[in-house]
Each structure stands twice: as C-alpha cells, then as structure tokens.
C-alpha positions, 0 to 999 in steps of 0.5 A: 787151242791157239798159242795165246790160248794155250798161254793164258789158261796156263797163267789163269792161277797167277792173279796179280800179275796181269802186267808181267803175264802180258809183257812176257806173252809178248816176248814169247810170241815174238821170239818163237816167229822168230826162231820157227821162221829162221829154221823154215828157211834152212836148207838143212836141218839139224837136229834141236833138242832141250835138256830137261832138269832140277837145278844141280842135276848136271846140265852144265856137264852135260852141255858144255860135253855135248859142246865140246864133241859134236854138238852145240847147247847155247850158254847166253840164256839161262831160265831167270826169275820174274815173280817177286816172289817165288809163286810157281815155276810158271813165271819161270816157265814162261821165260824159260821157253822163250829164251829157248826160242832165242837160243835157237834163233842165235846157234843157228844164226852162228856162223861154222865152218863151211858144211858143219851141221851139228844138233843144238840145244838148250837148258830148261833148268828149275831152281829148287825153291819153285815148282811145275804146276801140271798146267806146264806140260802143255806149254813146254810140248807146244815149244817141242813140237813148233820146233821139233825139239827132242828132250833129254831128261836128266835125273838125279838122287833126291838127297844128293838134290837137297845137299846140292842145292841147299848147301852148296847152291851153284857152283861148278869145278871150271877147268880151264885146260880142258879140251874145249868147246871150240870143235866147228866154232868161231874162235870168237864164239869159243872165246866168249862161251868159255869167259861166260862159264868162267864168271859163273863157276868155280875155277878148277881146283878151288871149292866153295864154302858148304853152308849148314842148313838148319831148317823145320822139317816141313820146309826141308820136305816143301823142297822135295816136293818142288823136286818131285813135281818138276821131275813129274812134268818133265817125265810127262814131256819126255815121254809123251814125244822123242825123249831119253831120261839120263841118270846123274849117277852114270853121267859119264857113260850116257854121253855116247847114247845123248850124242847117238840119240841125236844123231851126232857125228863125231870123233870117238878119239876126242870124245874119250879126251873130253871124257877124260878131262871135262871142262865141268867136273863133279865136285866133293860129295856133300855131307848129310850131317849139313842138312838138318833132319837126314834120319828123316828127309835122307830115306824118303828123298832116297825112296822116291828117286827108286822110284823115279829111277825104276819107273823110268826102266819100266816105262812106267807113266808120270803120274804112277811115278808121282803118286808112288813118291807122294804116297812115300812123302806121306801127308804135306800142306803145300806151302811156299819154300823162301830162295835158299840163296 
C-alpha cells in the first residue's frame, strides 16, 4: 500500500474534511522527502526514536532528561489540533507525524561539536479529549519504519491521568538552575530550548491553581476511554517493532535503561547530577476529592492500568490488554468529550 494510499483509508471515516485532509497530506508528503533524504545522505547515522503517550504522562521529563545527558528530543514542534472540533486523534495524528518528519529534518540539521553523534527524537503526545481509532496504527508504523524510529511507550495510572489532565491541565515545575540541556550544543540552540520551556511552564517553585471538576459520570468515563484506546494503539506500535513501555511510576530510574535502549553514550557522573535536580520535576499529587465521582471512576481507572501495567510484564498483546480494560469499564456509548481547557 502506497503512502498516499495508506493515508487516505486512515481518513475515510472524517467526512467534511475533504480540504484539511488533502492540505495536511500535502505537508506530510513534503516533509517525510525531507527528512528520509537528509538521513540517506548521513555519513553516519544516529539512532531516531519517537516517545509515545497520553498527555500528562511525563514526556517533558523525559525529553528534556534525555536532552540534558546524552541525547536530543526537539522541543519546537509539538502535536496541535486542526479539527474544529475534537472529531478523532486522526487529525492529530496526521500533524503529529509530520512535525516528526520536522523534527528530525531540524536535529540533524543542528550543528554540534565536531564528531558528537547523539540519538534524537521526538514526542507524540495525545490530549485527553481526543483518541487513536485503530486505523492509526498503520500510519504511525509507516513513519517508524521511513525512518527507523525505535519507540518508547510511556504509561501512566489512569486515575492520576484524570487528575492531571482535568484538574491541573498543563503545567510543569521549570527549574531553571537545573543542570541543563547544553551537553554537545550550540549556546545558541541551548538558549533557545530552555526560553521555549520557559514560556510553557511553570517557574520552579510556583503551582498552578487545581480546578474542581464537576462533570456527569458518563463524560468522566468518555476520558478514560480516549486513554485506553490511545494507550492500545500505542502498545500495538511498540510492540509490533524495536520499542520499550516506560511506567511514570518509576520514571526516575528507567532514565538509564531509555539511554541504554538507544544505545546513548554518556557520562554516569552527569547523569546522576540531572537526575538529582531536573530541568522538570513532578509536581503535588492531586487530590481525588477534585474529580467528581472518585468512588466510581478511581477503581475502574486504577484496574484497567493493572491491567495495562501486568500486560506489559507479561508480553501480553494489545488487544487482550484493551479488551481486559473495556470489559472492567463495563457498558460505554461512545460520545465525544468537550476540551477541558
């Protein structure tokens, strides 16, 4: 199946957007001409690799580690809304993947210090309010294998999701004394990496308001939903090629394993530093008393990342994971959730 091809059976299902489909095809197209030509005329080849998540799930920690030690995740493109209105994480999608064509075209564009090869990457991060029909999965391994990109999974409690996402929405503790993300960079590129986290996030030290959320069970539930089956494509990528799942829970200590996975060279000492105080930290566990309904919704969202979290250990496949988690969410109409922001 010809990428065009493959593109336009993963959007047969988004009638209306005849215009938005072909205009984005087109940016895709271009880009991944791009970016599979820049990498053919490499002399040498680093290692590529995509981060794979819900939102909230810790990809900037993740990211900005990675690119404080010995690896580079681009922090200029990150997975934006086309759709009017949240129809399917497919319009996502089809941006998503592009700016990861970009991406790669930009790091390896980025000049370093002479003879410094580091793996790079980028985030493919789903917002809570839309979800990954399983038509994605081709998409996102046609974009893994142009470019050989090896995926780390990054998985998160569901309840803690919720909490995140609803409540809090984005935001991050910055600290801007941390160690760094200038290891083998221009101070230029440095400089740039660190004033775009800083227009993002939080400034260390400051937290921002939790709001209470009051919404019908069946809306609560439709978010959990949209998190199961982004999680279920995403297994479905990981495990179908070279990918790792990563668990929030133990974040801190699967930093070594990630750089290993890649195949990363770098300084332990350093490492540890970073480690010690990261550009991102976590912020205050949320209370359950903001969501509406946590004697509900809590052990359901607890049960199905179990299940999740004991699949994953098991080598057990996507879908036995997805259907053990719907049969836990019990009987659901499929309805569209609004933006929580």
């Amino acid at each position: 199946m010809s990428i065009k091809e493959l593109v336009q059976s993963t959007f047969s299902d988004l009638t209306g957007y005849a215009l938005i489909r072909r205009h984005h095809f087109a940016a895709l197209l271009k880009e991944s001409k791009r970016a599979t030509a820049r990498l053919e005329a490499m002399t040498v080849r680093p290692e590529l690799f995509l981060l794979l998540s819900n939102a909230r799930s810790g990809s900037t920690y993740v990211a900005t580690t990675l690119s404080s030690v010995g690896a580079r995740c681009n922090f200029e493109y990150s997975l934006k809304s086309y759709s009017p209105v949240p129809v399917n994480g497919n319009l996502h999608l089809l941006s998503g993947i592009t700016d990861i064509y970009i991406s790669i075209y930009v790091l390896t564009t980025t000049e370093l210090e002479p003879g410094v090869i580091l793996p790079f990457g980028a985030k493919l991060t789903l917002p809570i309010y839309d979800y990954l029909p399983e038509t994605s999965v081709r998409l996102i391994e046609y974009a893994c294998h142009s470019v050989s990109l090896k995926r780390i999974h990054l998985v998160r409690d569901y309840w803690d999701l919720l909490k995140s996402n609803l409540s809090r929405g984005v935001a991050h503790d910055y600290d801007s004394k941390a160690p760094g993300i200038d290891l083998a960079r221009t101070a230029k590129e440095a400089a740039t990496l660190r004033e775009r986290i800083k227009d993002d996030y939080l400034d260390h030290g400051r937290e921002k308001p939790m709001a209470q959320v009051d919404l019908p069970i069946e809306i609560i539930k439709g978010y959990l939903v949209n998190l199961l089956r982004n999680d279920y494509v995403f297994r479905k990528v990981t495990e179908s090629g070279q990918g790792v799942t990563i668990a929030y829970s133990d974040i801190k200590n699967e930093i070594p394993r990630v750089l290993d996975f890649l195949g990363a060279n770098y300084d332990r000492q350093r490492l540890r530093d970073v480690l010690e105080v990261p550009m991102v930290r976590k912020l205050p566990d949320i209370p359950d008393s903001k969501i509406a309904h946590p004697d509900v919704i809590k052990p359901i969202a607890t049960k199905c990342y179990e299940i999740m979290r004991d699949g994953v250990f098991n080598n057990e496949s996507a879908e036995l994971i997805f259907s053990r988690q719907m049969a836990v969410v019990g009987e659901y109409s499929p309805q569209i959730v609004p933006d929580p922001t």
